[in-house]
Structure formats: structure tokens, C-alpha cells
N, C-alpha and C positions, 0 to 999 in steps of 0.2 A: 519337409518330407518330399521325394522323391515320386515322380508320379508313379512309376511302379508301384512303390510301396504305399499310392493310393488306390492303384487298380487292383489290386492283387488281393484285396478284401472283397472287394466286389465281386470280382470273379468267382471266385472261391464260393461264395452267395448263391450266386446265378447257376453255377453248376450245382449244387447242393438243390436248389430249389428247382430244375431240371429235371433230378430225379425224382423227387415229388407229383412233379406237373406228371413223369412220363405213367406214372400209377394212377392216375387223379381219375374220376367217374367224368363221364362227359357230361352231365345233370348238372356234376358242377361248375366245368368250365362255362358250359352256356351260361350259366346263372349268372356266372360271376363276369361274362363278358355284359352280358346286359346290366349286371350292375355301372362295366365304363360307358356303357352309353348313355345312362342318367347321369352320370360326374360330368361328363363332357357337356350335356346341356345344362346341368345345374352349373355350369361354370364359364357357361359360353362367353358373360360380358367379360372377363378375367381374361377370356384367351383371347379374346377380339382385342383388348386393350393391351395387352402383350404383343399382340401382330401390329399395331400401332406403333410401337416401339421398335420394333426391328424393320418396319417401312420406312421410316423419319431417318434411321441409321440407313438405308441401301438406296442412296439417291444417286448414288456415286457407280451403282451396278447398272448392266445391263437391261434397257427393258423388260428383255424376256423372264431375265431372274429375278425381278420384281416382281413381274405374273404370275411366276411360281410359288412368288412368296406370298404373296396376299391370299388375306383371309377377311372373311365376312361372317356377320351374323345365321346366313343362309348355308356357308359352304362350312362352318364349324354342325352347322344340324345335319349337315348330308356326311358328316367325319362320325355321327354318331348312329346314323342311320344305315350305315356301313358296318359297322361294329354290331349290330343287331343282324342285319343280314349273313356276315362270318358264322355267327353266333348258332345262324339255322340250318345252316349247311351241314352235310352229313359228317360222319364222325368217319375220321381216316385211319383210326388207329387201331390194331388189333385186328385187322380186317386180314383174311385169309386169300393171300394172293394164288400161292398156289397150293396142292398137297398132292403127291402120288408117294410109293412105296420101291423100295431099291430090292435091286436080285438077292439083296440080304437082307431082306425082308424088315427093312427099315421103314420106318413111317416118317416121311420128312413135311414137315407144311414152311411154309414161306407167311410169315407173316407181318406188316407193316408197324412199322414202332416210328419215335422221331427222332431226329437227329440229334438232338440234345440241346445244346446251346450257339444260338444265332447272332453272329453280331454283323449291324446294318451299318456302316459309316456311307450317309447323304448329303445332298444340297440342296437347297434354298427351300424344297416343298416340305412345310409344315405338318400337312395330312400324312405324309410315311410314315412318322410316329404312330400315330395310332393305327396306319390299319398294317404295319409291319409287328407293330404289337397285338393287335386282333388274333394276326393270322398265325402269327409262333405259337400264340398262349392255347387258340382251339387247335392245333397240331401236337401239342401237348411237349413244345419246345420254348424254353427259358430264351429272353432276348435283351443284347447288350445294344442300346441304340448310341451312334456316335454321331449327332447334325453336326451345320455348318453353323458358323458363326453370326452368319446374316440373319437365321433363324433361330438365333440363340433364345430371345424371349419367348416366343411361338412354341418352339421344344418342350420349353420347361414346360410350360403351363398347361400342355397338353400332358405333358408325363405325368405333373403331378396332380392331374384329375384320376389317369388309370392308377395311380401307384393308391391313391386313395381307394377307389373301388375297392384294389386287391384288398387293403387292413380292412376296407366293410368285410369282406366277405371270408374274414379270418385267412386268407390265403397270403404266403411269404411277398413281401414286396419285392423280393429281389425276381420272382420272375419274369420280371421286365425293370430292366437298368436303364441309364444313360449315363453317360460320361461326359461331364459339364464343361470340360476342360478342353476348349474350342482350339486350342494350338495345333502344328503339325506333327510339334512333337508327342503330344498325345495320340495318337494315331501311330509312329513310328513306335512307339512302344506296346501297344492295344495287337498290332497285327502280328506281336510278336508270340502270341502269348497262345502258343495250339494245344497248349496242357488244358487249357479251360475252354476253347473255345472252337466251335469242330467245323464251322461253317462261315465264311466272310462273305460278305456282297457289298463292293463300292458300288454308288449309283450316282452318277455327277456326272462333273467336265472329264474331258479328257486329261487333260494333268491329273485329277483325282484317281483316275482307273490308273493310269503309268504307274503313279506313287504304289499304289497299294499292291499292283502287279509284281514290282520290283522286291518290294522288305519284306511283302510277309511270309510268315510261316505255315500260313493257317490256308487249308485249302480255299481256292476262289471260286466264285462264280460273276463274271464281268457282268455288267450293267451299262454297255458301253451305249457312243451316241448313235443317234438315229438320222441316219444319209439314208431316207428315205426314198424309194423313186415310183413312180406312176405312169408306167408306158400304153401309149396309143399308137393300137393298131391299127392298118389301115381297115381292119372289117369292125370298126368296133362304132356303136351307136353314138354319134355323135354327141346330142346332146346329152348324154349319160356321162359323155367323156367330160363336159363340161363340168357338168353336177359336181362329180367324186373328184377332179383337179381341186377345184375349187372349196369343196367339204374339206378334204385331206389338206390344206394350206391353211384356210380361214379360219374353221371350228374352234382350234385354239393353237396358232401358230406356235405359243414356245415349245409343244408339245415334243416330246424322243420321237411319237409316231404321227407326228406329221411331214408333209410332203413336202423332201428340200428341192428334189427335181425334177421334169418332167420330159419324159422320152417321148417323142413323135414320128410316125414312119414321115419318109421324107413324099408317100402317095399324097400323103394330106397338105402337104406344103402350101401349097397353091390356091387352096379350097379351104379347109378347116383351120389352119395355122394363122392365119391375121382375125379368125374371128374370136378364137380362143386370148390370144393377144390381147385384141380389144377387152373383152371381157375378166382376164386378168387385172386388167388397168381401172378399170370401171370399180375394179371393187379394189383399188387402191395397193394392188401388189405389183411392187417393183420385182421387173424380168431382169434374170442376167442371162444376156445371150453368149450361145459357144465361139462368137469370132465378131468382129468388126464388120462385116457385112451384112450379117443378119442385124446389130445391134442398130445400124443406120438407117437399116430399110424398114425395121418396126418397134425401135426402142424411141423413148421418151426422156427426155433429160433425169429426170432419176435412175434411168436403167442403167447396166454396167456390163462387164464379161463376167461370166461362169467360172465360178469357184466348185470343182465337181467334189472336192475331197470336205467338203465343210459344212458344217449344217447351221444353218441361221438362226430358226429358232424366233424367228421373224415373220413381216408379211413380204418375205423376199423368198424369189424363185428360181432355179437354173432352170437353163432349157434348151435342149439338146435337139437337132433332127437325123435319124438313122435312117438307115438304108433298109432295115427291116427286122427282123425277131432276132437274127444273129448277132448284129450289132446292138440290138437294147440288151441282148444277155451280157454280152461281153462285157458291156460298158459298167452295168447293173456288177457283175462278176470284181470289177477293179478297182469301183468305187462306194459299192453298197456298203455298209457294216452289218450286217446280217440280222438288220434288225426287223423290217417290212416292206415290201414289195407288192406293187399291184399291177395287175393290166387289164388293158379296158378291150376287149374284144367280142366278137360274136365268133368267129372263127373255134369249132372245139379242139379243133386238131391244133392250134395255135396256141391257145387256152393251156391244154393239158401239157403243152409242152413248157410252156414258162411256171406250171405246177411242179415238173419232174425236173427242172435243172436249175432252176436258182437256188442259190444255196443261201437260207435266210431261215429267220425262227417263225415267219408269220408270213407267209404269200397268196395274195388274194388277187380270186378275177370278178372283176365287174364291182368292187367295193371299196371303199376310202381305207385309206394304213389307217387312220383312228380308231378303229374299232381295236386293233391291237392295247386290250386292257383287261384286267382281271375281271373289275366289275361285267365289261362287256363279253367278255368269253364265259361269265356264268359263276366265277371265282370269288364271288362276294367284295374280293378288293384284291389286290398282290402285293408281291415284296418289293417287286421288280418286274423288267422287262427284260429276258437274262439273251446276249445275244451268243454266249457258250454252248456248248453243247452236252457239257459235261456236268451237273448230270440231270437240271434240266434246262429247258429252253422255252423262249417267246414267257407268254405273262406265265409268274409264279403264283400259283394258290398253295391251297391245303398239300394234294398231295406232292408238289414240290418239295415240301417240308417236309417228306418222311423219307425212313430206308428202311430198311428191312433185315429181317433176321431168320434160320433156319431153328428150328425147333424140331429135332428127332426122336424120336421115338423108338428103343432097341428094348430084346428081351431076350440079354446076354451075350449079342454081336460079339465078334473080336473078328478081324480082319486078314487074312489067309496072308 
């Protein structure tokens, strides 16, 4: 059999059960998400012991995607604790966005529905599954999940805790799928498919976003990587400047919104620049400096040159010194991926200006890019961190997940 003519049932499922979900009472959805957050802990030693299996297979990968992929007893209870939070959150659907009345005496309201059917193709993080399943199913949208293969055990056993929920709670399983079939060529076939599937999101490396960008049919929303930056201005509190480098690197280096590099006015060179230095090093993160001069005057035998176009994903740092706010934007403008942005100032006039010209989904003053996260923005969890704009941006929750629709109201219109 043909993978198509293994997706092709599936689909057909997902959509069918789509329409279900998009009628369904919100009493039940909640219920029945609360139902996956007991499967998920009733099953926790099953999906720890699956994440065992796919860590023993990824020795051969990158640190970082190691990090990614690991799971614990702790971080499988905070995967279910999440899905209870989704769960509480207000209900998006059927909500009256807007209503006025036309010169022809039309009554239009504007009101919020869901997309229909979502398919996620990821990597390496095990937790997407569930809380990209959370947030379809309280959005009252069917979801097709496609992981990585590194993740392949971790997947399952995460899906087939919710798939169970669903049969507890009499609800279709197909509202939430996955596609077991870890090739690329499943995937070159899956984005083919815009009859069934109205919404795509790659979240991965960059080869995975190319791919997906290129063959498919189905509209995108990128999830690309995070060349993140953190500029220090010369008015900005020094130690704070420390603090937030340092949060925004360390917290959890593999992270999309952590901090790959760091901008410095060139005021501070002389004064703040070897202390920060130091203190980068102390806490064991190799600097790559922008040139052979700077590198010899305060690099260390691990340190190296500045890769500005590439995100490490590591406890490795670029590090730039500007001339002042024009050149951190410029630089921020050529090399950012529009994923998070920060700057460290006191200056408001400064401030407000790198709020109004950087063009990014998340730009913050005085704050680490970490906080760039659904659970931290109030979103109970997200799909993604979307650096598109179309049609939405920065972390996905609930109402990411909807669109909308005109509902009019005539008594016997017809149109001149």
C-alpha cells in the first residue's frame, strides 16, 4: 500500500471528526481534555520509558536536540499540567467579534469559528504533541501530528495516552492523528494533501522549514529559527544588562528564544565590555567575537569568530560592538529571523524606538527573549512560535487557531 493510500483514510477521519469537534459544547471539550491529563499521568512510567528509547537512539545528534528531547518523570507531569491549564482557558469559539448593520439594512456579525484541520510536522520536542493537541482540540480543530523520528517512541506514547482519553470520553479518535511513518517521504506527500488539511506549521531546523516551504500545497505558517539578539545601550543599567544576557543564553540554551547574540554600544567598550566578558566565561559560555582583534584582546582558547547568520542552540554567544541604536537596528534588520528581540536601556526615547522599527514577532525592553512562550504570554501552551505574519505571529494559543466567518442577517435584500 502506497502511503497515500495510507493517509488518505486518515484524513478523510480528521476532517469528518473536525466537523464534529467544530459543533461540540465547550463542557465537553474541557472534560474530555482533562480526561488527557489523567492518561498522560496514568502513563507517565510508559512515556518516560519510551523517551529512554529514543535518547539511547540520539547519541549520534546534537546536544541541543538531545535537550529537546528529553523527558522526565517531572516534565511528563508538567506536559499534563499544561493540558489542564488549555482546558481552563476561555472558550474562543462562537465569540462575536464584531456586529454592525449595512445601508441595506443588513445585520452582519463577525463571528469566530476554527480552522478546521491542523497538521503540525516537528522535531525532536516530545511535549508538541500534546500541548499542539491540547490547543487544536479546545479551539475546536481536528490535528494531524507529524514528529521526527528521533522522537519517534516519545510520540507514540504520548499520542496514545490522548487517543485513549478521546474513546474514554466517547469522542472520535481521529480528532487528533499522527502519522507514524517517520520518512521524508511521508511528509512530501501529507503537505500535499489541501483537500483535507487547511493549515500546516513546520517547527524544526532550517532544512525542515525549506522542505515544507517548497512542495506544499497547504497554506504555511513558518516556525522558523531563533537568531535571536539582546542590544546594550549605552543608557541602560548595567547590571540588569548582565542579568537578562545571561537569563536569555543560560535558562535553556537550545531554546528558538534564546539569545544567539549580543549587541553593545561601542560607549561601553572600555568600561562594561570586559566585565560582561568575564562574566559570560565564569558561567562557561564560549564568546565568538566579530573580528581577530577583539578575539585576542578578550577571547579564551575556546572562543572563536562570529557566525551572525546562525543560531547555536548552545552555551555559545556572538558578539558584536556598534556605534550606537542605528547600527544594532541595521545589524538586528540583516540578521535577526523575526523571531525576538531585546534591548537593555533606560533611555525612553531609545526604547520606544527599537519598539517601533524592529521588525520581529516579540520585541522587548529591559526583558530576556525567553519569556517568548505561550505558557508565558498567558496562552496556557502554543503550537508554535510563528515568525510569519500571516495570519498570525510570535507564540500561537487559542485564538491563533481560529477564523472567522460573516453571519448576515436580510429581510428580503436583493442588491440595486
Amino acid at each position: 500500500m502506497s502511503i497515500h493510500d495510507t493517509l488518505l483514510p486518515m484524513l478523510q477521519s480528521a476532517k469528518n471528526a473536525a466537523a464534529l469537534l467544530a459543533k461540540s459544547d465547550e463542557e465537553v471539550r474541557k472534560s474530555a481534555l482533562y480526561a488527557m491529563a489523567e492518561h498522560i499521568r496514568a502513563q507517565e512510567a510508559a512515556i518516560c520509558e519510551a523517551n529512554k528509547q529514543d535518547l539511547e537512539n540520539a547519541q549520534s545528534l546534537p546536544i541541543a536536540m538531545q535537550k529537546r528531547l528529553e523527558l522526565n518523570t517531572q516534565k511528563v507531569l508538567t506536559l499534563a499540567k499544561a493540558i489542564e491549564e488549555v482546558a481552563e482557558l476561555p472558550d474562543v469559539l462562537g465569540k462575536i467579534k464584531n456586529k454592525w448593520t449595512t445601508k441595506a439594512g443588513l445585520e452582519i456579525t463577525q463571528i469566530s469559528v476554527p480552522l478546521g484541520v491542523i497538521g503540525v510536522i516537528y522535531e525532536s520536542r516530545p511535549n508538541v504533541t500534546s500541548d499542539v493537541a491540547s490547543l487544536c482540540f479546545k479551539s475546536g480543530n481536528a490535528c494531524i501530528l507529524k514528529g521526527g523520528k528521533e522522537a519517534y517512541h516519545s510520540n507514540r506514547a504520548i499520542f496514545g495516552a490522548l487517543q485513549s482519553a478521546l474513546i474514554a470520553c466517547n469522542l472520535p479518535k481521529e480528532c487528533i492523528c499522527m502519522i507514524e511513518d517517520t520518512s521524508r517521504e511521508a511528509i512530501t506527500e501529507f503537505v500535499k494533501m489541501d483537500k483535507y488539511v487547511d493549515l500546516l506549521i513546520p517547527r524544526g531546523g532550517e532544512g525542515l522549514i525549506h522542505f515544507v516551504k517548497e512542495h506544499s500545497r497547504i497554506p504555511i505558517i513558518k516556525h522558523d529559527k531563533g537568531v535571536c539578539h539582546t542590544y546594550i545601550h549605552k543608557s541602560a543599567f548595567l547590571p540588569m544588562a548582565t542579568q537578562v544576557v545571561l537569563n536569555a543564553k543560560l535558562s535553556y540554551p537550545a531554546a528558538c528564544n534564546a539569545c544567539e547574540c549580543v549587541l553593545i554600544d561601542e560607549a561601553l567598550a572600555q568600561t562594561f565590555l570586559p566585565t560582561l566578558i568575564e562574566s559570560l566565561h565564569q558561567h562557561n559560555i564560549k564568546v565568538m567575537f566579530e573580528n581577530e582583534e577583539l578575539l585576542h584582546l578578550f577571547g579564551n582558547v575556546s572562543d572563536g569568530l562570529a557566525d551572525f547568520e546562525r543560531e547555536w542552540g548552545d552555551k555559545i554567544i556572538n558578539l558584536k560592538i556598534v556605534s550606537g541604536i542605528d547600527e544594532a537596528l541595521a545589524h538586528i534588520a540583516r540578521y535577526g529571523s523575526a523571531h525576538s528581540e531585546s534591548i537593555i536601556a533606560q533611555n525612553t526615547d531609545i526604547q520606544e524606538r527599537f519598539l517601533n522599527e524592529v521588525d520581529a514577532a516579540c520585541v522587548y525592553v529591559n526583558a530576556s527573549t525567553r519569556f517568548s512562550d505561550g505558557g508565558e504570554f498567558g496562552f496556557g501552551a502554543e503550537v508554535g512560535i510563528s515568525t510569519s505574519k500571516l495570519h498570525a505571529r510570535g507564540p500561537m494559543g487559542l485564538e491563533s487557531l481560529c477564523s472567522y466567518k460573516y453571519c448576515v442577517r436580510g429581510n428580503g435584500q436583493v442588491r440595486e
